[in-house]
gemmi code that builds the backbone of each chain (N, CA, C; Angstrom):
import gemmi

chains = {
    "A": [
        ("UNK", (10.429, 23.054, 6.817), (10.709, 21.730, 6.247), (9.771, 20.702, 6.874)),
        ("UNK", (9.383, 19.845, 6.109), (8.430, 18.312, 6.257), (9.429, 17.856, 7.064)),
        ("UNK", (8.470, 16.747, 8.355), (9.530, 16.048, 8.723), (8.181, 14.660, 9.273)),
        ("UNK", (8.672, 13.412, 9.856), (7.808, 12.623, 9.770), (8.170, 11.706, 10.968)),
        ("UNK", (7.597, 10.763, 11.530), (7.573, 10.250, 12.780), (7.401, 8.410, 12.826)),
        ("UNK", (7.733, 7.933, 13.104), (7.250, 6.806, 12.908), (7.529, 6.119, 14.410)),
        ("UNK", (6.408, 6.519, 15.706), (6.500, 6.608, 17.100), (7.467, 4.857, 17.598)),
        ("UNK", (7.092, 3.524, 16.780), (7.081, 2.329, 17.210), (8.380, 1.807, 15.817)),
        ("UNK", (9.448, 1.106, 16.225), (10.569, 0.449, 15.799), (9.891, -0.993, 15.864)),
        ("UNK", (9.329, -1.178, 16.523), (9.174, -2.559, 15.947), (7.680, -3.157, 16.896)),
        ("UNK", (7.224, -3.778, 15.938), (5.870, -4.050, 16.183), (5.446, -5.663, 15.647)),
        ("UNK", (5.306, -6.511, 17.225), (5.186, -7.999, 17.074), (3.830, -8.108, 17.042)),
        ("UNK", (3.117, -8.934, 15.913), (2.054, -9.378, 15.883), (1.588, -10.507, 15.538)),
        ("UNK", (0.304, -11.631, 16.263), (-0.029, -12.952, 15.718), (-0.514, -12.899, 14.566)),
        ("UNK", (-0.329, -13.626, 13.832), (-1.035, -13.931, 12.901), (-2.328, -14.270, 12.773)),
        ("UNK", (-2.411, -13.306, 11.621), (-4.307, -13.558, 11.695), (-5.183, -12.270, 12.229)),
        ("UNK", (-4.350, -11.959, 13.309), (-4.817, -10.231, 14.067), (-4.679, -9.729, 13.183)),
        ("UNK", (-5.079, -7.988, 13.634), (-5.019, -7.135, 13.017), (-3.541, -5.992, 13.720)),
        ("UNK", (-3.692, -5.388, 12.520), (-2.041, -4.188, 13.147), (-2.233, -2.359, 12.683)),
        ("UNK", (-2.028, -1.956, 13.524), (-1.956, -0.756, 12.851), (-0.151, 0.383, 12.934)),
        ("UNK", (0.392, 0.327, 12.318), (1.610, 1.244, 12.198), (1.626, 2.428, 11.721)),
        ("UNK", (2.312, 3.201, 13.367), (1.255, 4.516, 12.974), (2.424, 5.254, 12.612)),
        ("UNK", (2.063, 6.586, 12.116), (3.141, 7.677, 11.410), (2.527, 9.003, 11.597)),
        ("UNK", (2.773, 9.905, 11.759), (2.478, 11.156, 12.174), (3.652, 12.256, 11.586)),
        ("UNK", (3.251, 13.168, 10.712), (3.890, 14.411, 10.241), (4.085, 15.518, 10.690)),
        ("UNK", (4.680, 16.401, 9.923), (4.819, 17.963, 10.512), (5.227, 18.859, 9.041)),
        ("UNK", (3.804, 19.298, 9.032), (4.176, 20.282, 7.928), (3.499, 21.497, 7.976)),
        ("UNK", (3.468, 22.752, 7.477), (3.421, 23.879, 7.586), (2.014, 24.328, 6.143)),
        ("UNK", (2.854, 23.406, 4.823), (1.983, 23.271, 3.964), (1.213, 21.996, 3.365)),
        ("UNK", (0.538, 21.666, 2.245), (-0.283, 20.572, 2.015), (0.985, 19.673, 1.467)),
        ("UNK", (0.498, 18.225, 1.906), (1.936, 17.074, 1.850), (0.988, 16.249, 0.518)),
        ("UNK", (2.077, 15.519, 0.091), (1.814, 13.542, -0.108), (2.547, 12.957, 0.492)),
        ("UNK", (1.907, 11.976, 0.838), (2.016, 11.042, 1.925), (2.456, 9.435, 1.351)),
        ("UNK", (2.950, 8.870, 1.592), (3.525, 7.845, 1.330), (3.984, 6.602, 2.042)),
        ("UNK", (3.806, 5.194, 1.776), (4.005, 4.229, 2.971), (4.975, 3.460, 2.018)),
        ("UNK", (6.092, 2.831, 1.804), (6.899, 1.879, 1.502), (7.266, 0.763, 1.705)),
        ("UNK", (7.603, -0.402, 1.262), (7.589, -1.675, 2.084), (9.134, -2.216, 1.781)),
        ("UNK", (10.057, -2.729, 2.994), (10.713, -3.298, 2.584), (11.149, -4.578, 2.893)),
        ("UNK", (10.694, -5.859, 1.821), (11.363, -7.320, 2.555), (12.774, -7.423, 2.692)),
        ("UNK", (12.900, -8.386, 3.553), (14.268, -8.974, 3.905), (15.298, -9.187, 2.586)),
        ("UNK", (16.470, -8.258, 2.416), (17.407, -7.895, 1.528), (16.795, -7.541, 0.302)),
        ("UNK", (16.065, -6.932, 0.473), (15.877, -6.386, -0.669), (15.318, -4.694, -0.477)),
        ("UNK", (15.236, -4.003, -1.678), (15.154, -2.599, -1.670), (13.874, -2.084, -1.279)),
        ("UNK", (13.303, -0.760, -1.473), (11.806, -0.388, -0.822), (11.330, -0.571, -2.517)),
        ("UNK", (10.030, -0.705, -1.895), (9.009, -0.760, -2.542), (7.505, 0.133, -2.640)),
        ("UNK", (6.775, 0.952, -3.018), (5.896, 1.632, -2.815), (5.024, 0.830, -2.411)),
        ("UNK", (3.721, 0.957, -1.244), (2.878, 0.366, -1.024), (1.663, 1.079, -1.542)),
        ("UNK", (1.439, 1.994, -0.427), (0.340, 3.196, -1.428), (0.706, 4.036, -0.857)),
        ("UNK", (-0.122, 5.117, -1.399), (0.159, 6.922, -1.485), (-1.216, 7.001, -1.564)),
        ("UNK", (-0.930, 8.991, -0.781), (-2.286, 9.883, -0.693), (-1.717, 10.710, -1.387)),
        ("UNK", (-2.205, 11.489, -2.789), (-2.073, 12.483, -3.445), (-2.901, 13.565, -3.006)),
        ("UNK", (-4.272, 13.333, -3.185), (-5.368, 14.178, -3.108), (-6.567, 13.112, -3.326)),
        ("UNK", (-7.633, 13.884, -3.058), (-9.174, 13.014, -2.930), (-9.050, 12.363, -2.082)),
        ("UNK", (-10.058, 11.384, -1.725), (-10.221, 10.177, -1.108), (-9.280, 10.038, -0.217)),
        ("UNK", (-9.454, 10.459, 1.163), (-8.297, 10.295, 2.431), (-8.351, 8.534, 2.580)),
        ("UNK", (-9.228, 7.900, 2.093), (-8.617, 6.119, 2.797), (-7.870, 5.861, 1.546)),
        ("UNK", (-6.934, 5.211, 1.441), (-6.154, 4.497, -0.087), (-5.659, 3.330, 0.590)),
        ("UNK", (-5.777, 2.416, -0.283), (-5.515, 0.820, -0.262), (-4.428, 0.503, -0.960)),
        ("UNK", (-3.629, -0.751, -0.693), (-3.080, -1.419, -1.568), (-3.881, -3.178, -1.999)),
        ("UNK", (-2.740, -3.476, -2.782), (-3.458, -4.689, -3.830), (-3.645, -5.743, -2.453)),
        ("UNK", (-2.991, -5.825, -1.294), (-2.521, -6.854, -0.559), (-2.905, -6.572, 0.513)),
        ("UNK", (-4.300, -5.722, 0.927), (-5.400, -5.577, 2.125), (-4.652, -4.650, 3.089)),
        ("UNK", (-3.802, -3.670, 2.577), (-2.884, -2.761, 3.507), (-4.310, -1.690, 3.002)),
        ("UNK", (-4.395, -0.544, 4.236), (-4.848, 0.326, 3.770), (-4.275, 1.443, 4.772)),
        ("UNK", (-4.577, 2.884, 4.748), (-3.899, 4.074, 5.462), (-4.895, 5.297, 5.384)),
        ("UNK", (-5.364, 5.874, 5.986), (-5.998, 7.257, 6.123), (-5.135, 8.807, 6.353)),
        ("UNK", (-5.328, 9.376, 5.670), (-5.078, 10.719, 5.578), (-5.890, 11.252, 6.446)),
        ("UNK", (-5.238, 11.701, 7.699), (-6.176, 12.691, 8.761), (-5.548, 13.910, 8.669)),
        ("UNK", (-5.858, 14.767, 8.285), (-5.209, 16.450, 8.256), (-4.925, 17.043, 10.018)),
        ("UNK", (-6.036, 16.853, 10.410), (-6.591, 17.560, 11.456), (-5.595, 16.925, 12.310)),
        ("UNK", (-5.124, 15.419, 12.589), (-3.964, 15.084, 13.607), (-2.714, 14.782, 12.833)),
        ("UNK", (-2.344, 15.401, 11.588), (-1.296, 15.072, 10.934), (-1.244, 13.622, 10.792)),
        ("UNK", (-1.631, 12.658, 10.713), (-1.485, 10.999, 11.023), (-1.803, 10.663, 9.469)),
        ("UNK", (-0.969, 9.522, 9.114), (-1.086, 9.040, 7.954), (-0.934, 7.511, 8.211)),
        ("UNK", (-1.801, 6.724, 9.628), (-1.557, 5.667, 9.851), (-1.804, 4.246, 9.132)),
        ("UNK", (-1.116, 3.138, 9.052), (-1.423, 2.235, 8.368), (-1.911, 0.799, 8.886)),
        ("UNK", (-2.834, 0.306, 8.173), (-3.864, -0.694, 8.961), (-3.576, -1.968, 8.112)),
        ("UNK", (-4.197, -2.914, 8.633), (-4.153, -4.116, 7.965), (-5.371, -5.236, 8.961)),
        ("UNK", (-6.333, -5.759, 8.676), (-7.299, -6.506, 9.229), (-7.127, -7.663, 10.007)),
        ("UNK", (-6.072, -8.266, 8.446), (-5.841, -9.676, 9.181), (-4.206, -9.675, 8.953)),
        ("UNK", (-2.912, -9.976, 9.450), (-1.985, -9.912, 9.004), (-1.254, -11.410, 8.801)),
        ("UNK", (-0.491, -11.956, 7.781), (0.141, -12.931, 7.458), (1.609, -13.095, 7.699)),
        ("UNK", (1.950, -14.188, 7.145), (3.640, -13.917, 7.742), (4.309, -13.843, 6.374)),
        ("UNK", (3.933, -13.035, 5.717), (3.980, -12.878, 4.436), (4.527, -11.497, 4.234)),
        ("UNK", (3.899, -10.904, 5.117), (3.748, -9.394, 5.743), (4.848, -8.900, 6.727)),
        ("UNK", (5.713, -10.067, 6.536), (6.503, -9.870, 7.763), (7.968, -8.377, 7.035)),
        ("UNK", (7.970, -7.438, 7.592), (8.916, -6.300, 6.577), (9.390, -5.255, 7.389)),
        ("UNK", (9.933, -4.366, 6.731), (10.272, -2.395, 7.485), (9.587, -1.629, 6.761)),
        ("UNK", (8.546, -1.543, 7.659), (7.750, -0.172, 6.754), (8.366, 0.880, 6.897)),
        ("UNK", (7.744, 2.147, 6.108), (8.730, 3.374, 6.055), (7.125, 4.181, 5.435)),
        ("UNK", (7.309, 5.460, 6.300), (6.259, 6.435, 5.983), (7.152, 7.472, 5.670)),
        ("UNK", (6.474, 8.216, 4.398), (7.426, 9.329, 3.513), (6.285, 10.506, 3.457)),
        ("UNK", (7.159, 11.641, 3.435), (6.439, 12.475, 3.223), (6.925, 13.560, 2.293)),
        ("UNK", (6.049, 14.243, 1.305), (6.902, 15.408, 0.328), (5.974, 16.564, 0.509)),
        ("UNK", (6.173, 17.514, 0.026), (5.494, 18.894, -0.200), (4.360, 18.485, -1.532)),
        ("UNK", (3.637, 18.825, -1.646), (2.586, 18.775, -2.961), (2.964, 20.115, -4.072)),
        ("UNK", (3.943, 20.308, -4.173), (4.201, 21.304, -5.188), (5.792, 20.986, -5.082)),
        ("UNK", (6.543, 22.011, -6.343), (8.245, 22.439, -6.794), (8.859, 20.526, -6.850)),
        ("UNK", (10.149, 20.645, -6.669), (10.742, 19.763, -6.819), (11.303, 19.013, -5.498)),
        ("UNK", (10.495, 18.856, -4.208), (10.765, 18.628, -2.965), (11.038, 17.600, -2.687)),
        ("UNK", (11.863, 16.814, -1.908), (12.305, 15.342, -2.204), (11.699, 14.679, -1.168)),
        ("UNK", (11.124, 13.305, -0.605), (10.948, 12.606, 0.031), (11.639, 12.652, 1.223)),
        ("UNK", (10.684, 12.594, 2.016), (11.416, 12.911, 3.693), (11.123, 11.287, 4.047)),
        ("UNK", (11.802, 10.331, 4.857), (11.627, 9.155, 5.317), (11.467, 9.170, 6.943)),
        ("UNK", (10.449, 8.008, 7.241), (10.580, 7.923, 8.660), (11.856, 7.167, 9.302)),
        ("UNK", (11.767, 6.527, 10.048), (13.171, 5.850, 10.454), (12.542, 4.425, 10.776)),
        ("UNK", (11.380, 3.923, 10.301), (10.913, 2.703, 9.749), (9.860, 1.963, 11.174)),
        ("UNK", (9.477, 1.016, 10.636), (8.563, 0.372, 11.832), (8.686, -1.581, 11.606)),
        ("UNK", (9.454, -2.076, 12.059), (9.968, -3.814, 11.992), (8.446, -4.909, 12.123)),
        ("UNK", (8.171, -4.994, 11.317), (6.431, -5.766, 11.623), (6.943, -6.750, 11.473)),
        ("UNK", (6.799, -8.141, 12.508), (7.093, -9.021, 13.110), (6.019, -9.900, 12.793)),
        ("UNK", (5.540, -10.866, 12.461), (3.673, -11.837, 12.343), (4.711, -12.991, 13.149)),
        ("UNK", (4.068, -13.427, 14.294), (3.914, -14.679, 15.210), (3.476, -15.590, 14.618)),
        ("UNK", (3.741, -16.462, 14.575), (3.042, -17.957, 13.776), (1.785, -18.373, 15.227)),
    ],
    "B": [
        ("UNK", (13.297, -7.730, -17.093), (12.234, -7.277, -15.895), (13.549, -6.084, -14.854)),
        ("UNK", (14.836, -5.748, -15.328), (16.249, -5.718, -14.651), (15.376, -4.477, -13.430)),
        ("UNK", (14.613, -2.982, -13.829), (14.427, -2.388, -13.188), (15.889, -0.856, -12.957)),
        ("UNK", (16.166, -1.489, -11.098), (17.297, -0.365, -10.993), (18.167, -1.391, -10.577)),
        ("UNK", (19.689, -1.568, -10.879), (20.287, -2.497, -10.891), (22.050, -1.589, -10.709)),
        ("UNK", (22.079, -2.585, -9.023), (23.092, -2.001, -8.271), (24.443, -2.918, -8.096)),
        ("UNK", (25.690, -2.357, -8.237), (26.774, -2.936, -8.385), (27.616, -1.980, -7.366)),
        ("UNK", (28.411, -3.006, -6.858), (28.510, -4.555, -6.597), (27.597, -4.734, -4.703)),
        ("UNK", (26.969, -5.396, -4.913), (26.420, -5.565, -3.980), (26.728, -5.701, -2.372)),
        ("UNK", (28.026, -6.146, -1.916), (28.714, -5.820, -1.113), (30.453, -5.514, -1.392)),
        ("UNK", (30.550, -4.893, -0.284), (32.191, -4.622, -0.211), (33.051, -4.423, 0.852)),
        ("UNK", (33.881, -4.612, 1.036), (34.750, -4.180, 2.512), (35.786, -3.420, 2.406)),
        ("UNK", (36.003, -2.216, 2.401), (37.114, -1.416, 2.297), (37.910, -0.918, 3.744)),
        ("UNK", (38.867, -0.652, 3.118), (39.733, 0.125, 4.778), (39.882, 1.206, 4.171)),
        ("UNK", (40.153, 2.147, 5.536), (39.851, 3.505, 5.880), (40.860, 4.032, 4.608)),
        ("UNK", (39.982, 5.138, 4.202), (41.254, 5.860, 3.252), (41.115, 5.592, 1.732)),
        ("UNK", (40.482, 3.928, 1.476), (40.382, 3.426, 0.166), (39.584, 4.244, -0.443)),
        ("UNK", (39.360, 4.375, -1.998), (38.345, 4.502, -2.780), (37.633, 3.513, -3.369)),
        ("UNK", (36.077, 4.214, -3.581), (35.169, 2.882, -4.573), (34.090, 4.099, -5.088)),
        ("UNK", (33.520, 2.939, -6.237), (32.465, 3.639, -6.961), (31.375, 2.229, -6.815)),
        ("UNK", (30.038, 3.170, -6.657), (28.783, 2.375, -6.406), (28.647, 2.475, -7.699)),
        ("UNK", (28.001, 1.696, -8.432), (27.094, 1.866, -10.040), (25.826, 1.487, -9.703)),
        ("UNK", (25.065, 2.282, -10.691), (23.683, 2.055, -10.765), (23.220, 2.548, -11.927)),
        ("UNK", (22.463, 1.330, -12.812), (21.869, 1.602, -14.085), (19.921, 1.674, -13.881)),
        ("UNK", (19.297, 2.109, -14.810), (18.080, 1.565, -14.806), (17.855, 1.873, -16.086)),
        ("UNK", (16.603, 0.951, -16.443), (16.171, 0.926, -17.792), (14.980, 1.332, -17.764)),
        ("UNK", (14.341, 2.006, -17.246), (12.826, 2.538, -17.217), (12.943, 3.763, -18.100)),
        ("UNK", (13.868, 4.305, -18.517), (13.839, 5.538, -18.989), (12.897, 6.629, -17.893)),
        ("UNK", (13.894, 6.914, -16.896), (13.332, 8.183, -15.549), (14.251, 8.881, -15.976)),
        ("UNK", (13.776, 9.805, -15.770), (14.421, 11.319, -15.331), (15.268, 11.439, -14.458)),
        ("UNK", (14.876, 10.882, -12.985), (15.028, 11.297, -11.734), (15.612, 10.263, -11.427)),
        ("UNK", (16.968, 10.010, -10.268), (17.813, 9.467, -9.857), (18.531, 9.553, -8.666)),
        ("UNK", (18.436, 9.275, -7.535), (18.813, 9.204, -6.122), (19.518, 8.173, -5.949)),
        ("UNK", (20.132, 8.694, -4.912), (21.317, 7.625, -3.788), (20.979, 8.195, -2.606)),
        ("UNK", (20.327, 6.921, -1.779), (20.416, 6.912, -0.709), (21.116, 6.381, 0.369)),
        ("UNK", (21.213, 6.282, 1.725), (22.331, 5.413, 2.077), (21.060, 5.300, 3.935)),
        ("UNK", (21.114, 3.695, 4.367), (20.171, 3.249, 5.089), (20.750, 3.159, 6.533)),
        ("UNK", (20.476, 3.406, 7.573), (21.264, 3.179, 8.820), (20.020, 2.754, 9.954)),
        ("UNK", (20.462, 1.569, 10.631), (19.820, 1.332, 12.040), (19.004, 2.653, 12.208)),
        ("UNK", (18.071, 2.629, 13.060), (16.895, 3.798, 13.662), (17.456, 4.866, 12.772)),
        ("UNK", (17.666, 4.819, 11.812), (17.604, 6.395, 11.014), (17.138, 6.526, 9.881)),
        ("UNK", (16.108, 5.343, 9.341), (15.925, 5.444, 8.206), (16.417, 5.816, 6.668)),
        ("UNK", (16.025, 6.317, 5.969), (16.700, 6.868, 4.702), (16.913, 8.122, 4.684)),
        ("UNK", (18.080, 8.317, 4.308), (18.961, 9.865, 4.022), (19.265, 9.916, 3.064)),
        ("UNK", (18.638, 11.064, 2.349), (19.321, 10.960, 0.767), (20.762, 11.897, 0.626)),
        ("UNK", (21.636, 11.084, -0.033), (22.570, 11.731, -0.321), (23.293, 12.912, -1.569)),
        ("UNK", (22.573, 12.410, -2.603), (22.754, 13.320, -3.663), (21.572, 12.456, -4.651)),
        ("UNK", (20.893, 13.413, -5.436), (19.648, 13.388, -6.873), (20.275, 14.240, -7.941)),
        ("UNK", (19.467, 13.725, -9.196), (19.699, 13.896, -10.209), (18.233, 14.370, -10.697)),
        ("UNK", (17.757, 15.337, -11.363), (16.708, 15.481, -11.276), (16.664, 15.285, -13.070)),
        ("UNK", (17.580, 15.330, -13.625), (17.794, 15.206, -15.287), (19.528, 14.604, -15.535)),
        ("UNK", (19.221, 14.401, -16.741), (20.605, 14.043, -17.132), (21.594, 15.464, -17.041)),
        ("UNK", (22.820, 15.252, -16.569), (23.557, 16.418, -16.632), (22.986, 17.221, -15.524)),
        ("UNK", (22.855, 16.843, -14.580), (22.111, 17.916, -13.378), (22.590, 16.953, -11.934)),
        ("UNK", (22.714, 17.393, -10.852), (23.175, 17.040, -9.647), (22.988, 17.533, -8.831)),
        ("UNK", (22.200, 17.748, -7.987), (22.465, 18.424, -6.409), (22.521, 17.565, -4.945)),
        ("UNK", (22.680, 18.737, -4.125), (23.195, 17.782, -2.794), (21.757, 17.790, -2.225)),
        ("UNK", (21.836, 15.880, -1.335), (20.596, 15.772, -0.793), (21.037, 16.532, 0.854)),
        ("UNK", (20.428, 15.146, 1.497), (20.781, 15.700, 3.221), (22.189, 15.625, 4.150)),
        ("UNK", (23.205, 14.785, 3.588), (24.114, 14.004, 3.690), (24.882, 13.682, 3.202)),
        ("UNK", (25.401, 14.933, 1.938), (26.060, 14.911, 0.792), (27.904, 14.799, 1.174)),
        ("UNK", (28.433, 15.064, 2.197), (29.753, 15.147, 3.203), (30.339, 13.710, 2.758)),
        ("UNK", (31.861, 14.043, 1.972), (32.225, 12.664, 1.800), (31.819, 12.104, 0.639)),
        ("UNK", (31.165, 12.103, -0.026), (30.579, 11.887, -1.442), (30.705, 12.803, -2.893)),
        ("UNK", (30.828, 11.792, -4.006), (30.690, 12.558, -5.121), (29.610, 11.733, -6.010)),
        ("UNK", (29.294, 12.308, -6.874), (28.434, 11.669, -7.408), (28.191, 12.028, -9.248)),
        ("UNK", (27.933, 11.052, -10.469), (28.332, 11.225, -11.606), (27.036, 11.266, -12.364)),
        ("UNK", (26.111, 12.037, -13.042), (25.041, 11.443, -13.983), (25.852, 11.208, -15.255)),
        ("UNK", (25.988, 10.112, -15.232), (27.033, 9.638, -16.841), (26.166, 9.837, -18.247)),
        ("UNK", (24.408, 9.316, -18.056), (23.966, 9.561, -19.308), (22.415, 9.201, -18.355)),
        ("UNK", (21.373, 8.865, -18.879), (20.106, 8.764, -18.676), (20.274, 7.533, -17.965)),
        ("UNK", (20.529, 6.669, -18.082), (20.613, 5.792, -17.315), (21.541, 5.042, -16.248)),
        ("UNK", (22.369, 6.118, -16.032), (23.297, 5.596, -15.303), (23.774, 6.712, -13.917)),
        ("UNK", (23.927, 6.247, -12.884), (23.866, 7.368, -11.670), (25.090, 6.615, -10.913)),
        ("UNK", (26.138, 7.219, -11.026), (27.206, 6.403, -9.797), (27.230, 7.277, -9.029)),
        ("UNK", (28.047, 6.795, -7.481), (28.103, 7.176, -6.325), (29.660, 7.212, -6.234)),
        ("UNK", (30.331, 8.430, -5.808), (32.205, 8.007, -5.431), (32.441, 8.103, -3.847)),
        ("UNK", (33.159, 7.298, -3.253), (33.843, 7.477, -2.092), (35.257, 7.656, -1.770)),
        ("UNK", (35.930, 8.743, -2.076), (37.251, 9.076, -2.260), (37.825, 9.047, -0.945)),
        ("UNK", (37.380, 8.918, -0.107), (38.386, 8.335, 1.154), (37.266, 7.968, 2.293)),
        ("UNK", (37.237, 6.277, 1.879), (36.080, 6.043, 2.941), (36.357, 6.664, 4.285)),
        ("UNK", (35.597, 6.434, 5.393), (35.417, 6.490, 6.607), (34.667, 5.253, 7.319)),
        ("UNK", (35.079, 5.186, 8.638), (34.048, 4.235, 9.270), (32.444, 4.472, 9.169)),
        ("UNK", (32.383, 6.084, 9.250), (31.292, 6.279, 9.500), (30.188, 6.135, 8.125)),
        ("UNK", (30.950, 5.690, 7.063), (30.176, 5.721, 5.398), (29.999, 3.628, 6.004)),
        ("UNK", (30.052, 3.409, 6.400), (29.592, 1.929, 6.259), (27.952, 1.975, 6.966)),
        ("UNK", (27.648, 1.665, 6.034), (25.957, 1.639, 5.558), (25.491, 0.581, 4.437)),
        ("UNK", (24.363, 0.786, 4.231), (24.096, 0.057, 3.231), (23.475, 0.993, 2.164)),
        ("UNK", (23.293, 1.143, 0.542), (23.549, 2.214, -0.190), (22.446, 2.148, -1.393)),
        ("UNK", (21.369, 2.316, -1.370), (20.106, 2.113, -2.332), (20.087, 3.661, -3.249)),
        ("UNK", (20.104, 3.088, -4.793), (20.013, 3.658, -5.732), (18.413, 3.971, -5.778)),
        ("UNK", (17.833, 4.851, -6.483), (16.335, 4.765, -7.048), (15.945, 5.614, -8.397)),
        ("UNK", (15.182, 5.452, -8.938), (14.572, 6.021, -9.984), (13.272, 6.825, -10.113)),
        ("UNK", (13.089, 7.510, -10.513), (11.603, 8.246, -10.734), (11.198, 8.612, -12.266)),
        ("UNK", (10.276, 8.207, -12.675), (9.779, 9.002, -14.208), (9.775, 10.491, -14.242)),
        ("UNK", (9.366, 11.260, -13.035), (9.897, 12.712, -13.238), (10.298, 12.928, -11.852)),
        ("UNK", (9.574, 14.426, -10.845), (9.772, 14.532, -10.218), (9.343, 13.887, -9.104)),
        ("UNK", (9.981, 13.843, -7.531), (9.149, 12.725, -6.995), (8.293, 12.754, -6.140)),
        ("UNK", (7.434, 13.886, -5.990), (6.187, 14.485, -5.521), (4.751, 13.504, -6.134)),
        ("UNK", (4.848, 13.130, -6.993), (3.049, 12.609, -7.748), (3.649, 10.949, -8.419)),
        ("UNK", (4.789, 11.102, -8.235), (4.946, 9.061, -8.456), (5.822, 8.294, -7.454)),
        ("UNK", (6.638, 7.632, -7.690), (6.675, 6.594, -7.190), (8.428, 6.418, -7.278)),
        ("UNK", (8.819, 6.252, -6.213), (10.527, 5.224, -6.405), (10.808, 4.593, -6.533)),
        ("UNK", (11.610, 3.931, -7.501), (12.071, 2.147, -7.857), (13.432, 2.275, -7.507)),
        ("UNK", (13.345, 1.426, -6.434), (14.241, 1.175, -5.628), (15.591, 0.292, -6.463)),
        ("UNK", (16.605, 0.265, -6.162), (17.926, -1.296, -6.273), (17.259, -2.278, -5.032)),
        ("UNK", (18.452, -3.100, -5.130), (18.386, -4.334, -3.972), (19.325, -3.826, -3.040)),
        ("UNK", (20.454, -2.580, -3.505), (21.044, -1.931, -1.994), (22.161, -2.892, -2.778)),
        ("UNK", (23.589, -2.010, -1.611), (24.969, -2.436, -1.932), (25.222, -1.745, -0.486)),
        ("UNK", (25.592, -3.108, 0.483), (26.051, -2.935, 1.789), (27.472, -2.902, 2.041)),
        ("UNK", (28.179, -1.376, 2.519), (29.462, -1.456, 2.383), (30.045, -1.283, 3.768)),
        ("UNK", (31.143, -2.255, 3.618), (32.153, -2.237, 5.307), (33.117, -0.949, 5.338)),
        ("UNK", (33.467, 0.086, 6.261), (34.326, 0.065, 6.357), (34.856, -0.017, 7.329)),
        ("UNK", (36.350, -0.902, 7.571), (37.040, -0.971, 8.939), (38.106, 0.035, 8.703)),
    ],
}
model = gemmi.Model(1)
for chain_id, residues in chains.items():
    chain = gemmi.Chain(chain_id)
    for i, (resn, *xyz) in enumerate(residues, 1):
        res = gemmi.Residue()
        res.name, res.seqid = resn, gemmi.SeqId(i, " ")
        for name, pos in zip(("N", "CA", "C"), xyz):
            atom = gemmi.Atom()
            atom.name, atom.element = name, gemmi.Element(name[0])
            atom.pos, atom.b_iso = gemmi.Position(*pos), 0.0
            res.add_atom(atom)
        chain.add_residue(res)
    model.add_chain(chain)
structure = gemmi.Structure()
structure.add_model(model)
structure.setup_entities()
């Protein structure tokens, strides 16, 4: 069974810096990978996903994440961060084949400092 | 714009009571989950629907029942709460299976029990 890591609960950052929230897997066979966003009372949201191809994938809102095979890591970056950005991320992981359901991390609290 | 749309959004029950979560969506998906959210534990799924008329148990199925009424509709039963079911309780949707797309989340239905 997939299972997934998300080392840091909560992660304070100034605004304007940069952040990285990292996530790290465990799988046996080939995954998709998945990052989620969730604001304050409200439900998750997809940010981006790695299917296949292209290990860097972006979202619309300067988030981006790399697919590293070799250290299991599916960490997520951001350049400059806003307080806009302020959320619970969540890194997911599934099997790339059958009907396998989404494994969740246990989230990461991104904090932006004014 | 309704999406996945969760009823009733909070509740407070005592030990022993029954309730039913509802959850509709209008995307026309296939696929249908209940999850339920806890401090450092991220998401646990409790029971999916992978079609209409279909049900199986997720990770955390103990204490739960669960109804696919028609294509769009996925309830959750709690036939004798517990303390330990007070969580907060996110419905989701998928166009098929949920390996190659995406989850559309509710806004969550946070339930007490004392």
């Amino acid at each position: 069974a997939q299972s997934v890591t998300q080392l840091d609960s909560q992660v304070p950052v100034f605004e304007e810096a940069p952040v990285e929230l990292r996530c790290n897997y465990s799988s046996s066979v080939s995954v998709y990978l998945f990052w989620y966003v969730q604001y304050p009372n409200q439900g998750l949201q997809l940010l981006l996903k790695y299917l296949s191809g292209s290990t860097l994938v972006e979202s619309i809102n300067g988030f981006e994440a790399e697919f590293n095979k070799s250290q299991t890591s599916f960490h997520l970056r951001k350049p400059s961060v806003h307080i806009s950005d302020t959320a619970e991320y969540f890194c997911a992981v599934t099997f790339n084949f059958g009907n396998e359901k989404l494994t969740f991390g246990t989230g990461t609290r991104l904090t932006i400092i004014p | 714009n309704a999406g996945v749309t969760q009823t009733p959004k909070f509740q407070v029950l005592k030990t022993g009571q029954s309730m039913t979560l509802q959850c509709a969506q209008d995307m026309n998906h296939n696929s249908m989950y209940w999850y339920r959210q806890d401090p450092g534990m991220g998401l646990r799924l409790i029971y999916y629907s992978a079609s209409e008329g279909t049900t199986d148990k997720g990770e955390v199925p103990n204490g739960y029942n669960v109804s696919r009424l028609n294509k769009r509709e996925f309830s959750l039963r709690l036939e004798s709460a517990a303390p330990s079911q007070t969580s907060v309780y996110f419905c989701a949707s998928s166009p098929g299976t949920v390996n190659t797309g995406e989850l559309f989340f509710g806004e969550g239905s946070r339930l007490t029990v004392l």
